[in-house]
C-alpha positions as CSV (number, residue, x, y, z in Angstrom):
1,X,0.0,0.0,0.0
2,X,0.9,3.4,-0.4
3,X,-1.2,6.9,-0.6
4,X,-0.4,10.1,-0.9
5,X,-3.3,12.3,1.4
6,X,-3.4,16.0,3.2
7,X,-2.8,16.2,6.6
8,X,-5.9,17.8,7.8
9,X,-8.4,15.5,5.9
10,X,-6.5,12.1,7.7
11,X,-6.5,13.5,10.8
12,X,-9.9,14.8,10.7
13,X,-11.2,11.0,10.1
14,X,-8.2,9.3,12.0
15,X,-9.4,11.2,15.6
16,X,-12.8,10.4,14.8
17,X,-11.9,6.6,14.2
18,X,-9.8,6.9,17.4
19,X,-12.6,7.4,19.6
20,X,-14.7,4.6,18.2
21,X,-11.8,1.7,18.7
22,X,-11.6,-0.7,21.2
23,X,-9.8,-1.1,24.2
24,X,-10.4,-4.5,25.1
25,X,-7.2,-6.3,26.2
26,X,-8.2,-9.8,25.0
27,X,-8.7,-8.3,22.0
28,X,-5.9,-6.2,20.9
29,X,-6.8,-6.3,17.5
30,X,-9.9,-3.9,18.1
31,X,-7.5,-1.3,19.4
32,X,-6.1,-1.1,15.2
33,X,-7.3,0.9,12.7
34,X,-7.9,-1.4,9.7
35,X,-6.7,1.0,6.6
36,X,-7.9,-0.2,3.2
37,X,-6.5,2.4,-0.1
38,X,-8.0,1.4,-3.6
39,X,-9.9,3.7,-6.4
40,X,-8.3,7.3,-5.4
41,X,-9.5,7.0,-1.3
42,X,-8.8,5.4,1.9
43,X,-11.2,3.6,3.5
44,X,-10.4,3.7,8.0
45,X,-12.4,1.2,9.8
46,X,-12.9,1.1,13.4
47,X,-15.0,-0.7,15.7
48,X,-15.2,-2.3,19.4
49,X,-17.7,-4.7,18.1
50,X,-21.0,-2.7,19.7
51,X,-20.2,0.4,17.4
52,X,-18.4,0.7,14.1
53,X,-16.9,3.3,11.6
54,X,-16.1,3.2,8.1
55,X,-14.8,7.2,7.0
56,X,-13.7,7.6,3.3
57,X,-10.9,10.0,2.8
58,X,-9.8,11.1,-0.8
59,X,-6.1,10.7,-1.2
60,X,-3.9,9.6,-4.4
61,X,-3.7,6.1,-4.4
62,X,-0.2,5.4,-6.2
63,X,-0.5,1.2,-4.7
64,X,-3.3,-0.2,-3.2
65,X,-3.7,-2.6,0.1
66,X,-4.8,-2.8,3.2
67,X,-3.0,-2.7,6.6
68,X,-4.4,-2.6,10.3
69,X,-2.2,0.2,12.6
70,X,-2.6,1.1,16.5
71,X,-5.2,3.8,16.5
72,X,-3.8,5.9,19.3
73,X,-0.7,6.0,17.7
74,X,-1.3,7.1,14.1
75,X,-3.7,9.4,15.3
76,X,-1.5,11.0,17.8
77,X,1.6,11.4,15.3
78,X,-0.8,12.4,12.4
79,X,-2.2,15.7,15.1
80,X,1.0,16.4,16.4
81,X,2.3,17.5,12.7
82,X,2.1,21.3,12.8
83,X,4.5,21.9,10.1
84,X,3.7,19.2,7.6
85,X,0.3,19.3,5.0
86,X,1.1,16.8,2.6
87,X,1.7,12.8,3.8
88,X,2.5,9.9,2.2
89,X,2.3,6.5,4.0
90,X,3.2,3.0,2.7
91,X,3.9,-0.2,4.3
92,X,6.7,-2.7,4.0
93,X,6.6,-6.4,5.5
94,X,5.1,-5.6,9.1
95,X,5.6,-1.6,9.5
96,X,3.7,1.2,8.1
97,X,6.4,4.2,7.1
98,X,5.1,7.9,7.6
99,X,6.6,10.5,5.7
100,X,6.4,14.2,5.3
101,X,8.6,17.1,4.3
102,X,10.3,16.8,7.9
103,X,10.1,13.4,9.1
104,X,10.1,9.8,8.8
105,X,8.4,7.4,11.2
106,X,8.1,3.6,11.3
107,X,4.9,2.2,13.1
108,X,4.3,-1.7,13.6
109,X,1.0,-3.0,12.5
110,X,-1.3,-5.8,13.0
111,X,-2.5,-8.6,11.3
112,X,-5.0,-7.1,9.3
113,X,-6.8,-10.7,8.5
114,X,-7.7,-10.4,12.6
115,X,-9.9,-7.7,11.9
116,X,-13.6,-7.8,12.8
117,X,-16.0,-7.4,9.9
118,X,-18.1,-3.9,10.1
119,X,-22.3,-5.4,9.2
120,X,-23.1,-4.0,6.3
121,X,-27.0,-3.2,6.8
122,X,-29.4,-2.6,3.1
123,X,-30.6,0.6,2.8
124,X,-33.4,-0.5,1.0
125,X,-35.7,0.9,4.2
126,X,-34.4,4.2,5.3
127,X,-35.4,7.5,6.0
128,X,-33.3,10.5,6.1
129,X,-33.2,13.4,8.8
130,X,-30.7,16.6,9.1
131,X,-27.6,15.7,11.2
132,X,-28.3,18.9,13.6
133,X,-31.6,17.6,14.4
134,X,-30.8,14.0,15.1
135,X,-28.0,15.4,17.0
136,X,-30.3,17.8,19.1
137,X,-32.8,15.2,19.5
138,X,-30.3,13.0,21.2
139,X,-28.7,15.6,23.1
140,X,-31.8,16.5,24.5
141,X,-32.4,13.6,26.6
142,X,-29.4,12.0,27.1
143,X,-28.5,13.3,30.6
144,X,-31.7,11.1,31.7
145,X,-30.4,7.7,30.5
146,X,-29.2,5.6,33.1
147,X,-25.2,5.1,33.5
148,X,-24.1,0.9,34.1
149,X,-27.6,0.2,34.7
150,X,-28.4,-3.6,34.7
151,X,-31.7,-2.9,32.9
152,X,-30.1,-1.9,29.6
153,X,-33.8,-0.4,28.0
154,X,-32.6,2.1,31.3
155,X,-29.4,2.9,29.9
156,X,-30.7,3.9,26.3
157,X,-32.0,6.0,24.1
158,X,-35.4,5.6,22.8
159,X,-36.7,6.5,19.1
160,X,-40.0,5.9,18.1
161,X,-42.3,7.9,15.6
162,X,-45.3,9.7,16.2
163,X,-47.0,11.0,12.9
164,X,-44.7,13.7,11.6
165,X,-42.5,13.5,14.6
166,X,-39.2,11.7,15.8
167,X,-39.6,10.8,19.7
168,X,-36.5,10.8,21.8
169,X,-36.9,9.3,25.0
170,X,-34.6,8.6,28.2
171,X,-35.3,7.4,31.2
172,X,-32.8,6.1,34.8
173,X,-36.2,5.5,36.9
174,X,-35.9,9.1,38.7
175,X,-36.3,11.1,35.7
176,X,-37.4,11.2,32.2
177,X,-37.0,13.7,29.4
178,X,-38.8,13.8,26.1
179,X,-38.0,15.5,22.9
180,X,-40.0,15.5,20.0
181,X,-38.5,16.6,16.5
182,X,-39.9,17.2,13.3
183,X,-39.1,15.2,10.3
184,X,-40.4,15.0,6.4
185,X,-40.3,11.5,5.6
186,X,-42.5,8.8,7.9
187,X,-39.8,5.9,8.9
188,X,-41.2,2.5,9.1
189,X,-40.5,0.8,12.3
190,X,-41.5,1.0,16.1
191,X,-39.2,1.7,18.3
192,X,-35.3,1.5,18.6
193,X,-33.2,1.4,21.5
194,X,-29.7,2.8,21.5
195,X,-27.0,2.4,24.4
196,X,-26.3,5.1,26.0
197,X,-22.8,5.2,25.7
198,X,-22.9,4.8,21.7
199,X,-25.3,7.7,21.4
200,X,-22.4,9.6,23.1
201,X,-20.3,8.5,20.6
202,X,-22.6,9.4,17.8
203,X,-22.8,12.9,18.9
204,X,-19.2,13.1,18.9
205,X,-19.0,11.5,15.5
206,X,-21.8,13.9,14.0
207,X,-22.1,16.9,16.5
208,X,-20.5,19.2,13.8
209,X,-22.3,18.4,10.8
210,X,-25.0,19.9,8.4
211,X,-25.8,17.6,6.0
212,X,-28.5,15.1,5.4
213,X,-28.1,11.5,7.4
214,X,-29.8,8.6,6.5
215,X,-30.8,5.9,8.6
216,X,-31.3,2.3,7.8
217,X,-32.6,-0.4,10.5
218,X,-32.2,-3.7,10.8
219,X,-32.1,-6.8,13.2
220,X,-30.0,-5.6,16.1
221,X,-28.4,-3.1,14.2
222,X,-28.9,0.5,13.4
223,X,-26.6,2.2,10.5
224,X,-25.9,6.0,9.8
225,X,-24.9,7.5,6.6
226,X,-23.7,10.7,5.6
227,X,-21.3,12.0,3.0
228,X,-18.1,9.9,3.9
229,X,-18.9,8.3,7.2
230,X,-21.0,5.1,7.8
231,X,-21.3,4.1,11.5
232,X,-23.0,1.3,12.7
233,X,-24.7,0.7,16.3
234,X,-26.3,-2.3,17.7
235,X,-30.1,-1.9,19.0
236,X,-30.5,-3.0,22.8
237,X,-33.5,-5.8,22.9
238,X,-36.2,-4.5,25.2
239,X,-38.6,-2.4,26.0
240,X,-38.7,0.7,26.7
241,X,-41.3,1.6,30.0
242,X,-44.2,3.0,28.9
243,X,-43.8,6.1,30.7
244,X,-47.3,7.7,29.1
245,X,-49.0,6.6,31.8
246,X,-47.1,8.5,34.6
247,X,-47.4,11.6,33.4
248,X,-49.8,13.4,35.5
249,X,-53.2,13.9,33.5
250,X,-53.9,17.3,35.8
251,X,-51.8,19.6,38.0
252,X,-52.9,20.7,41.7
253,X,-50.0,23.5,41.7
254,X,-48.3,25.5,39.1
255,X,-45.8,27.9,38.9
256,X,-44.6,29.9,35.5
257,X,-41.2,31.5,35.7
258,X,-38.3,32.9,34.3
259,X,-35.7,30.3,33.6
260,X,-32.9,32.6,34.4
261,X,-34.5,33.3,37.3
262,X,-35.0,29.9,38.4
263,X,-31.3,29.0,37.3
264,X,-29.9,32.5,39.7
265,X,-31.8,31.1,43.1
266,X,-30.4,27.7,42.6
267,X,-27.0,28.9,42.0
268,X,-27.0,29.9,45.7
269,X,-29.3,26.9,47.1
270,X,-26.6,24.5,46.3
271,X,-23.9,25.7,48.3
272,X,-26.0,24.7,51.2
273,X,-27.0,21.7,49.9
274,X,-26.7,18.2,51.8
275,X,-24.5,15.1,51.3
276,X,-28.1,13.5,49.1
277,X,-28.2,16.8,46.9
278,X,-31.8,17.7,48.3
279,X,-33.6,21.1,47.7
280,X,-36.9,21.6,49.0
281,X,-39.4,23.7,46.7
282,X,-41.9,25.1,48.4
283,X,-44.9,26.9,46.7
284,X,-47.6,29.2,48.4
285,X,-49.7,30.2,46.0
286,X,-52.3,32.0,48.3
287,X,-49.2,33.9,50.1
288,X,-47.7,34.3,46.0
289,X,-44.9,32.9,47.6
290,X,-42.3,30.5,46.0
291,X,-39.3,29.3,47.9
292,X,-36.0,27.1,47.9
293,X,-34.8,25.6,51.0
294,X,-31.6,23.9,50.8
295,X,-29.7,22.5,54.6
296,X,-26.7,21.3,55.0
297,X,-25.9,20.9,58.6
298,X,-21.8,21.2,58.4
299,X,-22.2,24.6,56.6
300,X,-25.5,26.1,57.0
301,X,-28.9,26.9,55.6
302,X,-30.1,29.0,52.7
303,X,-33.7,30.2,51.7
304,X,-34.7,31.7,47.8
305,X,-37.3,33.5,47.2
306,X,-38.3,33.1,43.3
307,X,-40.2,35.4,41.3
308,X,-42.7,33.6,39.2
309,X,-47.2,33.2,38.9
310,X,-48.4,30.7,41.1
311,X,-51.7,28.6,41.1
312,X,-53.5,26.0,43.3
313,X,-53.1,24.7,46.9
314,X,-49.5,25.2,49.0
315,X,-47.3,22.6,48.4
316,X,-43.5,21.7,50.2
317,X,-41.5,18.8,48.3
318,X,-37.9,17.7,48.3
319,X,-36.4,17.0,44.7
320,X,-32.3,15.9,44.1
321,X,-31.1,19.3,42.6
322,X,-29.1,17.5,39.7
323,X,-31.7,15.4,38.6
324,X,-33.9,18.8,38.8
325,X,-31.7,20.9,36.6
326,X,-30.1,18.6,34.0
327,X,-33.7,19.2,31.6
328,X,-32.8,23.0,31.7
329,X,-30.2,22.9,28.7
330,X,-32.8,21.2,27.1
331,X,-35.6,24.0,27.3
332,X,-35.5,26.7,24.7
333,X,-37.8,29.0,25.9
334,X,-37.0,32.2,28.2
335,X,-40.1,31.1,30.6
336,X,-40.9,27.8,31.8
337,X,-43.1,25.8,33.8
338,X,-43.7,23.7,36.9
339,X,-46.7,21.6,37.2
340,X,-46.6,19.2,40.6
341,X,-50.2,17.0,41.5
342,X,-48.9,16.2,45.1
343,X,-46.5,15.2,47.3
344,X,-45.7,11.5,45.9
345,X,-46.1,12.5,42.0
346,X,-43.6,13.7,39.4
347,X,-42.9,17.2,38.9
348,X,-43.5,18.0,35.0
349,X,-41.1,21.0,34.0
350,X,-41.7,22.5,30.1
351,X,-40.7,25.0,28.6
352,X,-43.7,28.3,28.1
353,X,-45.2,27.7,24.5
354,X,-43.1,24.6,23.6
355,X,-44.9,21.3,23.3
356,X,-41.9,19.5,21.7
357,X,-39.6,18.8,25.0
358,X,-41.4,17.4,28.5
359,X,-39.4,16.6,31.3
360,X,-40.7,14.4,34.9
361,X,-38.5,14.1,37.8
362,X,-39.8,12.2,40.8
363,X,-39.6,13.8,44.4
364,X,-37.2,12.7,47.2
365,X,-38.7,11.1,50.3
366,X,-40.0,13.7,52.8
367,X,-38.0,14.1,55.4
């Protein structure tokens, strides 16, 4: 093999292949980048086995062939080449040679016959959304997914379809966020559930983008294409809860607020907060009083007063001020709202005027 390619273009796709390989020390192989140059491009495949990668770079292929390289490696030298733009890289009997205008390296490879096969999934049955809005579906909900949980439908991402919509869902048990995004073409399939940890990955992967990705689904396996990337991610087997029916149909208090405002009172609440992360809201609407209470008996004590419309009866309930404020990077809107139906229900926060995002967190035990 040997190319001929511009610095910024490899190392563009080589940190993005980086992040997908393996580190699995039974399986060193997965830790390689498995390079394959033929018809003017190279083709840099990486995968751990529950997510894959498959970039296509144009470079000038003066001998094709294919070669498997560490990943951290070539993708460290390739970044740390400041001075260099154009690279040409061959291999000869078990290294891969690196040159450029001011240097020469040598880097051992691995047996490239070792080296997992990416699925290739039909995309005879896609449908195709903008990578911005797949991304900020995603991104929306996230934060609620459980982390290691040994219910993986806890520790994923949920995509469904309503009508003209794309439903994001995320859920740990304690909270749950919903996003709903807008999309032209209808997809044809139920319900997907991705693992947490490769939706992070596919954020990183797309975050940046502004083209056109299509998605294709099959058995256990989701794939993503766009322009010169194709990633593929396995789908967890499950089912997600059917969290319709805890949301509360009716609200005995409500409160309508500034988010800023909201965001200002809690930045001082959670000095004083205790070791369990506990606020206590507590709403008077007859007194047009709203109030955070945080207590934290090594430091001290702290009361917010919070400017925002109040309606219905008085109501004092604890909530874990992380699980309470993750949704708020998730609401667009200046305003937002509170809706509690009593001491042991969720607490529905959404933003003024915006149906598309809903977010429940359940209350702490009463202390």
């Amino acid at each position: 093999m040997k190319i001929e390619g511009i610095k910024e273009q490899l190392g563009e796709a080589l940190n993005k292949a980086d992040k997908i390989a393996g580190k699995n020390p039974n399986l060193p192989i997965l830790s390689g980048l498995y390079l394959d140059a033929s018809k003017n491009s190279l083709n840099i495949k990486a995968t751990n086995l529950d997510i894959g990668l498959s970039i296509e770079v144009p470079v000038k292929v003066v001998e094709p062939g294919v070669t498997v390289v560490p990943a951290h490696i070539i993708n460290s030298f390739i970044s740390s080449l400041t001075n260099d733009r154009n690279i040409t890289i061959s291999t000869k009997d078990q290294l891969l040679e690196i040159k450029t205008k001011n240097t020469k390296t040598n880097i051992k490879t691995l047996p490239s016959e070792e080296f997992p096969l990416i699925p290739e999934i039909s995309d005879d049955n896609t449908f195709s959304i903008p990578a911005r809005d797949l991304i900020f579906g995603i991104r929306s909900v996230i934060y609620a997914a459980a982390v290691g949980s040994i219910k993986p439908e806890l520790s994923s991402i949920s995509i469904t379809h309503e009508g003209e919509f794309l439903v994001f869902a995320a859920t740990d048990s304690f909270r749950l966020a919903e996003k709903k995004v807008k999309i032209k073409k209808v997809p044809h399939f139920k319900n997907i559930l991705i693992p947490q940890k490769n939706a992070l990955e596919i954020i990183k992967i797309f975050d940046r983008g502004e083209e056109e990705i299509s998605l294709s689904i099959a058995e256990h396996q989701l794939a993503l294409r766009s322009n010169n990337l194709y990633l593929t991610s396995r789908i967890i087997e499950g089912t997600f809860p059917d969290y319709r029916q805890i949301i509360p149909k009716k609200a005995t208090t409500s409160a309508t607020l500034l988010k800023q405002d909201l965001v200002n009172s809690l930045k001082t609440s959670l000095i004083f907060s205790d070791a369990f992360n506990q606020l206590t809201l507590s709403l008077s609407p007859k007194d047009k009083q709203f109030k955070i209470e945080s207590k934290n008996t090594t430091v001290g004590e702290s009361t917010q007063s919070v400017d925002s419309v109040l309606e219905g009866e008085d109501i004092n309930i604890n909530v874990n001020h992380r699980y309470f404020t993750d949704c708020f990077q998730s609401l667009m809107t200046d305003s937002l709202s509170l809706s509690f139906e009593g001491q042991a229900k969720p607490i529905v926060v959404r933003g003024m005027g915006d149906t598309s995002f809903l977010y429940l967190v359940m209350p702490m035990n009463q202390s």
